[in-house]
C-alpha positions in Angstrom: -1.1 2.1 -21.8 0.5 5.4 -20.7 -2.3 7.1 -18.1 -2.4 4.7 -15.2 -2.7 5.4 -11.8 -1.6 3.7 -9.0 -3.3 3.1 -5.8 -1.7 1.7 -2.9 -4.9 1.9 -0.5 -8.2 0.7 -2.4 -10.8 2.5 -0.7 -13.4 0.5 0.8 -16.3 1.4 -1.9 -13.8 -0.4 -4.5 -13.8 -4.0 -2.5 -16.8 -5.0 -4.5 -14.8 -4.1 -7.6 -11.5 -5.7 -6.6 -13.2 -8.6 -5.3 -14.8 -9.6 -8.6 -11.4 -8.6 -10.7 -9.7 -11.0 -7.7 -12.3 -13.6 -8.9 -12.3 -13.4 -13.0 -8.8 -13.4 -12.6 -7.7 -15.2 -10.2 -9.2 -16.9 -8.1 -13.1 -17.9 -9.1 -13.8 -19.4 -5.0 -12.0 -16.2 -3.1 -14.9 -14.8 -0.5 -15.4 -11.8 0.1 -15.0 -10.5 3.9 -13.5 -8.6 6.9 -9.7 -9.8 5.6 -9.1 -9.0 2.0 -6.2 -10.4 -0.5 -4.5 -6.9 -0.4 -4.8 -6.5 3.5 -0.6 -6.4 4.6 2.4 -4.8 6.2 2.7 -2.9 2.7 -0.1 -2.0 0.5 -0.1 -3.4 -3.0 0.1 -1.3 -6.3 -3.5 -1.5 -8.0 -3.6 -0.3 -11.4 -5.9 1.2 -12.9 -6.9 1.8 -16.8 -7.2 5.0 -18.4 -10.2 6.9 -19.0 -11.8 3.6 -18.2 -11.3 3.7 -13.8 -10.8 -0.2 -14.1 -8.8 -2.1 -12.1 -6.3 -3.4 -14.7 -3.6 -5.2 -12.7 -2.7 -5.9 -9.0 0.3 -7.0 -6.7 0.8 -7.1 -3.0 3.7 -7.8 -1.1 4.8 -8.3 3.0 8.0 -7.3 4.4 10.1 -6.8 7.2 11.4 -4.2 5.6 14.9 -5.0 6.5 15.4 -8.5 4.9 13.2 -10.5 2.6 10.0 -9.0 0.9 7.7 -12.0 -0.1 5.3 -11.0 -3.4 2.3 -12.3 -3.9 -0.3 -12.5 -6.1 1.1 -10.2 -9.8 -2.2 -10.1 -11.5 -3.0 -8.8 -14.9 -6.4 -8.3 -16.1 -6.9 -10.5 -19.7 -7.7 -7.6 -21.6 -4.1 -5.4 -20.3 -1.8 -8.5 -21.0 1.5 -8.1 -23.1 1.3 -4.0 -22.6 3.7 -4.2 -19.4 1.9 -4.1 -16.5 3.1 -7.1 -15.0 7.1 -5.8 -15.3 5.6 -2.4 -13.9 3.9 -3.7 -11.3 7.0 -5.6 -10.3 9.2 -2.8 -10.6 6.9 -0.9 -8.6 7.4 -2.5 -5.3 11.2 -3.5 -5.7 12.0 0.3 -6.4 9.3 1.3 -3.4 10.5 3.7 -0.7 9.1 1.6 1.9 11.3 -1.7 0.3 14.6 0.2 -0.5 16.9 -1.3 2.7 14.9 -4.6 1.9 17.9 -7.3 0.5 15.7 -10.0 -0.4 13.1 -9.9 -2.7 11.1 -13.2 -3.3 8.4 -14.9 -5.3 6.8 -17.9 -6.3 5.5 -18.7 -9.7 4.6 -21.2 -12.2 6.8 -22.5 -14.2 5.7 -21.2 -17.4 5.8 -18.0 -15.6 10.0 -18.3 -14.6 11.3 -16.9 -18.0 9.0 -13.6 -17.3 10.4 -13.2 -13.9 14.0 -14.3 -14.8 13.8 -11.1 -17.1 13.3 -9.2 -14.4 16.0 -10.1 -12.4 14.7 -12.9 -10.3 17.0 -16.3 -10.2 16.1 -19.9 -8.6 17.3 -20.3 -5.3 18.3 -22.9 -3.9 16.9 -22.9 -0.1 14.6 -25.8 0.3 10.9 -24.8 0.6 9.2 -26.4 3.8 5.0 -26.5 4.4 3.1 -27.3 6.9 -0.5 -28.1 6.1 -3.1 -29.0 8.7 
């Protein structure tokens, strides 16, 4: 896919839209309301296809914009897999203006997911992870 354009503030009369792609791809029980998946400190890269005006991938991501920038959510639609979307939308917020004093750039993933992201650069750390869950 060569003609893609990204959006980094869906406008409100393409919530309907993003919430269903959220949902087929994602996550099936996501509601739709006042707080959205993309709401954030930084808006996320949407993708869209060409000639079609689809929403063919997504990623969002929250920073402090000095130290660690946490992503979230790198989502490709079925039908756009293996054409490099996922790698572009990654590259697109570690290469971001807003992100460029950033040092730390984090994720979580699967695990059958950890050889795509080691390709792009991304290691295991070893921190230990701590939740809190009410």
């Amino acid at each position: 896919m060569t003609n893609i354009q990204w959006i980094e503030e869906l406008p409100a009369e393409r919530y309907q839209e993003f919430h269903t792609f959220y949902c087929n791809e994602w996550d099936q029980g996501a509601q739709l309301g006042r707080r959205h998946p993309y709401a954030g400190p930084l808006r996320p890269a949407v993708v869209l296809s060409d000639g079609n005006d689809r929403i063919a991938g997504f990623a969002r991501v929250l920073s402090d914009f000095t130290f660690k920038a946490m992503i979230f959510d790198v989502i490709v639609a079925e039908d756009y897999r293996g054409q490099g979307l996922g790698q572009a939308l990654v590259e697109r917020i570690l290469h971001h203006e807003k992100l460029k004093r950033v040092k730390s750039f984090e994720l979580y993933c699967p695990d059958r997911l950890v050889p795509f992201y080691e390709k792009l650069g991304f290691v295991k750390g070893t921190s230990s992870l701590l939740f809190r869950q009410p």
